[in-house]
N, C-alpha and C positions, 0 to 999 in steps of 0.2 A: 337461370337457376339461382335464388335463391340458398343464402349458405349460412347458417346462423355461427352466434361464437362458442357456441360449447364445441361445436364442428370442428371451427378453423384452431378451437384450442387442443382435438385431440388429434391434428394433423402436426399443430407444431410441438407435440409430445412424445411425437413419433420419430421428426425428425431430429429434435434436438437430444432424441436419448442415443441415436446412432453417431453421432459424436465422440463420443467417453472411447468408445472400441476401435475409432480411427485415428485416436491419440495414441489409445493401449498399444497398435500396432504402429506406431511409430508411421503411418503413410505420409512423408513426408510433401509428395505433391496434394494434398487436402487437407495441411495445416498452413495459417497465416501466418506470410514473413514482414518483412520492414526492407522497403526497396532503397536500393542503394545504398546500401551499410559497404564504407572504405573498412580496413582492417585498423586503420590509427582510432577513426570514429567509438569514442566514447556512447554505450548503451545503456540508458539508465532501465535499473530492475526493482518493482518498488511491488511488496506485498501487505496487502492489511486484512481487516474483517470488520463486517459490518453484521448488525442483526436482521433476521427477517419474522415476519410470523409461520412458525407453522402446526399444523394438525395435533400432530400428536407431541411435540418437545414445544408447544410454546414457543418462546422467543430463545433461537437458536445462528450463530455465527455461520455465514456463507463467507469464504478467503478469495481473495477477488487478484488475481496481479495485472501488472501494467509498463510494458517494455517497449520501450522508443530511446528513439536515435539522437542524440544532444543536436543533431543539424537542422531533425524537426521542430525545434523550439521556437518559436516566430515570436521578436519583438511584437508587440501592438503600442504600449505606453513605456513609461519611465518604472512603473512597477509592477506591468502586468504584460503577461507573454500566451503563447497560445502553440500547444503543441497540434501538429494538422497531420500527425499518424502515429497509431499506438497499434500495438496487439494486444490483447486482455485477452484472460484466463481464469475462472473461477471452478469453484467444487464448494460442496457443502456435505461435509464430513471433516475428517479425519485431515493430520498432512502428513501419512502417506499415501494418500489418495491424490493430495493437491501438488505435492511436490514433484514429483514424477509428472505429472502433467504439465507443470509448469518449465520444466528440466527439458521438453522435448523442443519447447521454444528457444533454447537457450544455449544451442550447440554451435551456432552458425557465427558468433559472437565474440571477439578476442578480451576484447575491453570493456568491461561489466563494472557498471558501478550498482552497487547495491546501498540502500537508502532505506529505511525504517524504524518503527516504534522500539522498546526497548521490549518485545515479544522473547524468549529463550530462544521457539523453535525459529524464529529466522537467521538466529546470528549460529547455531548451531550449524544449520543448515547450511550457511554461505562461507563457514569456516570448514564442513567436511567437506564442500563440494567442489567450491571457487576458492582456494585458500590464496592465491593472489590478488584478487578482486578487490576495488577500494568499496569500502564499506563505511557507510554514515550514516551514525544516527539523527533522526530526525531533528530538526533544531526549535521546533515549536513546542515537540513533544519536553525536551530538555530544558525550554523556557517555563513551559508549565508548574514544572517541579518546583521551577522559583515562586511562582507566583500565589500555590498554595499554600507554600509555607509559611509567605510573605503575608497571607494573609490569617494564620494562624497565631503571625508571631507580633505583629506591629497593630498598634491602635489607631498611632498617629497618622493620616494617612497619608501625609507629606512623606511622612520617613520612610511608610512603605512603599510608595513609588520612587524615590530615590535608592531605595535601595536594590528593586530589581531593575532599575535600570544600570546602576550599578554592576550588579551581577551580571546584567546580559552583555553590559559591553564586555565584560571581561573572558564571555564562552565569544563573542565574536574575536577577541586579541590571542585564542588560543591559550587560555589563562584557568583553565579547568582545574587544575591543583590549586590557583590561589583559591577560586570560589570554594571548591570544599574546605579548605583550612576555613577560609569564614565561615562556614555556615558551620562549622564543627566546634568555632568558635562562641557562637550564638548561645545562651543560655534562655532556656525553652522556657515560656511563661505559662504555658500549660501542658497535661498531658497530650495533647492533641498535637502540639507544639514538638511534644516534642517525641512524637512517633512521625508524624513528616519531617521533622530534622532527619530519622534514624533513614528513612524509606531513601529522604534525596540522596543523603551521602552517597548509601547503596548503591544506588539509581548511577549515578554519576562515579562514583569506584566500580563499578561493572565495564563501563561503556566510554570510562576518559580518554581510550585509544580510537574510539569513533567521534570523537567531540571535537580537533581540532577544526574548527571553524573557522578564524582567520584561513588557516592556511586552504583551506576547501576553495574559498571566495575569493583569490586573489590566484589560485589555476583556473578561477572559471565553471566550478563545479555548483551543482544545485545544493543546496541544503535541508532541503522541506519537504517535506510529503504530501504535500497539498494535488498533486495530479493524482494519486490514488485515492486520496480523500473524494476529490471531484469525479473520478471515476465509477466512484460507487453510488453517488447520485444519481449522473447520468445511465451508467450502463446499465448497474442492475435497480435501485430502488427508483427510479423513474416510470420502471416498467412493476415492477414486482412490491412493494411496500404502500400500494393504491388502497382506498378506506375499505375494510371489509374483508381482503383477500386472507387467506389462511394455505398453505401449500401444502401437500406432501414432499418427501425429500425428491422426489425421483424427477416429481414435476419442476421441482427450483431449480434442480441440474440441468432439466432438459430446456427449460426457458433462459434459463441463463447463460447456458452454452450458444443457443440462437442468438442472445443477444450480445455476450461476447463476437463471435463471427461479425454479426451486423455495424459490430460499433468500430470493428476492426479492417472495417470495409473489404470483406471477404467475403460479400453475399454469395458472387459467382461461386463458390467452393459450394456454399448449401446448395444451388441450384446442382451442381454436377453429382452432390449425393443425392438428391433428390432421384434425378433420371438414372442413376443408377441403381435405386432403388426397388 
């Protein structure tokens, strides 16, 4: 028998919109866990957003998370490691839609490190909910700030790379308050200059209690948001951002939820909803 893909697309429409209502009701045997988490074990929790296309909003933000075990981290090189078990979670809406979903992962768990962009709703989020939790701000995202300014503010360009290097060693020596007196110090050579002045201080007086870095790196903690980044290529825009496609929302949920499951190595669970179907 012959099975075309508009077929097999509204079979996985099907089953990946019966998802969302096995989360809502908390069935905990047909949600993915992370095997063998000790209670000392360190859980990293990292959430972002990325765009996709769709129908009617255009180009519209899906929240995608990404939770593993600091045990699964696998050296490979000197600077490059490989985590070999995650559970993902995404929604494409709203987060109260995403949170709660994401919450139902997240019970089994003593030791939550949460890690992200300078976003409001996640540090809101991880200060109502996890108010012990260590929480880090990304340190890429934190470099950037340098490096735009750095590039608004300097001609020379010897001086502007000395100087954000500069500045980066000093968020890795845990030196967050010297950087912004410098940069507060800086007299802006234009306007441009000097609205990124105004943005990083912010940036950086918002988020100086997620910033130390030395100290992260010398417990042994991650600093980077680079596996949720990598996550949202592989999981969802691997499958879903292909030339041409445009979605409805219902369909990005339901494909994305399949593909969350699949990436989480949780097929078996789809198969059992399946047959229960």
């Amino acid at each position: 028998m012959n099975i075309s893909g508009q077929q097999i697309q509204r079979v996985c429409l099907f089953y990946g919109s019966l998802i969302d209502p096995i989360v809502e009701k908390n069935l905990t045997n047909l949600l993915p866990k992370l095997s063998n988490v000790e209670k000392e074990d360190r859980v990293y929790v990292m959430v972002d957003g990325s765009m996709l296309n769709t129908r009617k909003y255009k180009w519209k933000e899906i929240k995608l998370g990404r939770i593993f075990n600091e045990r699964k981290i696998i050296p490979l090189q000197k600077k490059r490691s490989e985590i070999v078990e995650s559970i993902y979670v995404s929604h494409m809406g709203g987060v109260k839609k995403f949170l709660p979903k994401i919450e139902r992962h997240l019970v089994d768990y003593n030791n939550k490190v949460f890690i992200g962009d300078g976003a409001p709703w996640i540090w809101n989020w991880v200060e109502d909910n996890y108010p012990g939790a260590q929480q880090i701000l990304d340190f890429f995202h934190a470099k950037e700030k340098i490096v735009i300014l750095a590039n608004h503010q300097f001609n020379n360009q010897e001086r502007k790379k000395s100087w954000i290097k500069e500045q980066t060693e000093r968020l890795k020596n845990d030196e967050v308050e010297i950087v912004i007196k410098e940069i507060k110090g800086i007299r802006s050579r234009n306007q441009t200059a000097k609205e990124h002045k105004a943005k990083t201080i912010k940036y950086y007086e918002d988020h100086s209690d997620k910033m130390l870095y030395g100290t992260y790196i010398s417990q042994g903690l991650l600093i980077g948001s680079g596996p949720i980044e990598a996550a949202h290529r592989s999981v969802l825009q691997q499958r879903m951002k292909l030339s041409g496609q445009k979605w409805n929302i219902n369909g990005i949920n339901a494909i994305a939820n399949l593909r969350c499951y699949r990436k989480s190595k949780a097929w078996e669970i789809i198969k059992t909803i399946i047959r229960a179907a």
